[in-house]
C-alpha positions as CSV (number, residue, x, y, z in Angstrom):
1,X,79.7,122.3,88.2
2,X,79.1,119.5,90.6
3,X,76.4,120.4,93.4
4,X,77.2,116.8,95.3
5,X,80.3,115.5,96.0
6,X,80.0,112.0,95.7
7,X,83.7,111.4,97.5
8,X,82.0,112.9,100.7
9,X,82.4,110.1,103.5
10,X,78.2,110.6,104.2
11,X,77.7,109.0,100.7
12,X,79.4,106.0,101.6
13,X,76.6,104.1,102.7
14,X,74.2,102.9,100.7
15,X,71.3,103.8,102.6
16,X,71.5,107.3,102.7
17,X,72.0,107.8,99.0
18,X,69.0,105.8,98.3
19,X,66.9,108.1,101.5
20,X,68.2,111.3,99.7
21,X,66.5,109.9,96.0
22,X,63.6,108.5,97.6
23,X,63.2,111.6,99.9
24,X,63.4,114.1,96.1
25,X,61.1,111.4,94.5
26,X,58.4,111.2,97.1
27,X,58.3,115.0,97.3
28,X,58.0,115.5,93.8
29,X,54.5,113.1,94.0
30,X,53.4,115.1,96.4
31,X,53.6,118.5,94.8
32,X,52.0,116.8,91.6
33,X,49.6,114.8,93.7
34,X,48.8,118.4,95.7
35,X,48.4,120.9,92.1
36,X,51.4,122.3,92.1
37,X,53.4,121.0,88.9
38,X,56.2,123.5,88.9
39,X,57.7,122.4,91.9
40,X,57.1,118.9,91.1
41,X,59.3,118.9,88.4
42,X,62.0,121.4,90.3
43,X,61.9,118.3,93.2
44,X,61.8,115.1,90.5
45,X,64.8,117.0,88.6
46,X,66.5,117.3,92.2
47,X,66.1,113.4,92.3
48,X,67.2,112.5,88.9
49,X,69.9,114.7,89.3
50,X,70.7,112.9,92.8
51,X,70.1,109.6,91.6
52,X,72.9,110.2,88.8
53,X,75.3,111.6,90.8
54,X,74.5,108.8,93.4
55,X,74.2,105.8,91.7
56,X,75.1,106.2,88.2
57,X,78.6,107.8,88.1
58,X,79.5,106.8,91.8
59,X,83.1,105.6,92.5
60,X,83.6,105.8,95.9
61,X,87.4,106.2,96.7
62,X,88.8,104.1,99.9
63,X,89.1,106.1,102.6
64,X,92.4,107.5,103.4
65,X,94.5,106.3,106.1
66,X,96.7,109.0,107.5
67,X,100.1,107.1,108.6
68,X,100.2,106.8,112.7
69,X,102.5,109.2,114.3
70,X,104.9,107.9,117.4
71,X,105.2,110.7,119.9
72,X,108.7,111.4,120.2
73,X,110.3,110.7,123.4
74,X,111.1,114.5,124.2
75,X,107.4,115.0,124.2
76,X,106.2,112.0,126.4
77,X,108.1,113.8,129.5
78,X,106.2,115.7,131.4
79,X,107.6,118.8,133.2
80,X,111.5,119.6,133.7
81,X,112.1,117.0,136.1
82,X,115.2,119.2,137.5
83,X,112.1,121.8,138.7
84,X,112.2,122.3,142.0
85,X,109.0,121.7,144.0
86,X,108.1,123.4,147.3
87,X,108.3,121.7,150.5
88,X,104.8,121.9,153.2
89,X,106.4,125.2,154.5
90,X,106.5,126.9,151.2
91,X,110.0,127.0,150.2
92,X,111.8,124.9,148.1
93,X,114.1,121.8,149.0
């Protein structure tokens, strides 16, 4: 089971995968730092679990270009031209 998926298009640049394991790291200090070794190790296990999925095994994949679509040229008319329209006096012409 994969908790981060490293094809996600926020993972793409490298400053935010090195933010999210500094971010684990640095919290991780600051629970040992502050007495509190249990959640130390649950936040450096978050960062070397980060840092593997981040760094280690990622491949990031191009990102996908969808082909353009041309509107057809049924769709680039606007209404029924054949509609009639009402004159000033409110009927039609």
């Amino acid at each position: 089971m994969q908790l981060i998926d490293p094809n996600h298009p926020a993972y793409r640049r490298l400053w935010v995968r090195v933010a999210i394991v500094a971010v684990c790291f640095g919290w991780a200090v600051v629970e040992f730092v502050t007495g509190d070794p249990f959640w130390g190790v649950l936040a450096g296990g978050a960062g070397a679990y980060s840092f593997y999925i981040l760094f280690w095994t990622f491949k990031p994949r191009p990102p996908a270009t969808e082909p353009v679509v041309q509107p057809d040229a049924e769709e680039e008319e606007g209404p029924a031209a054949t509609a009639e329209k009402p004159s000033k006096d409110g009927q039609a012409e």
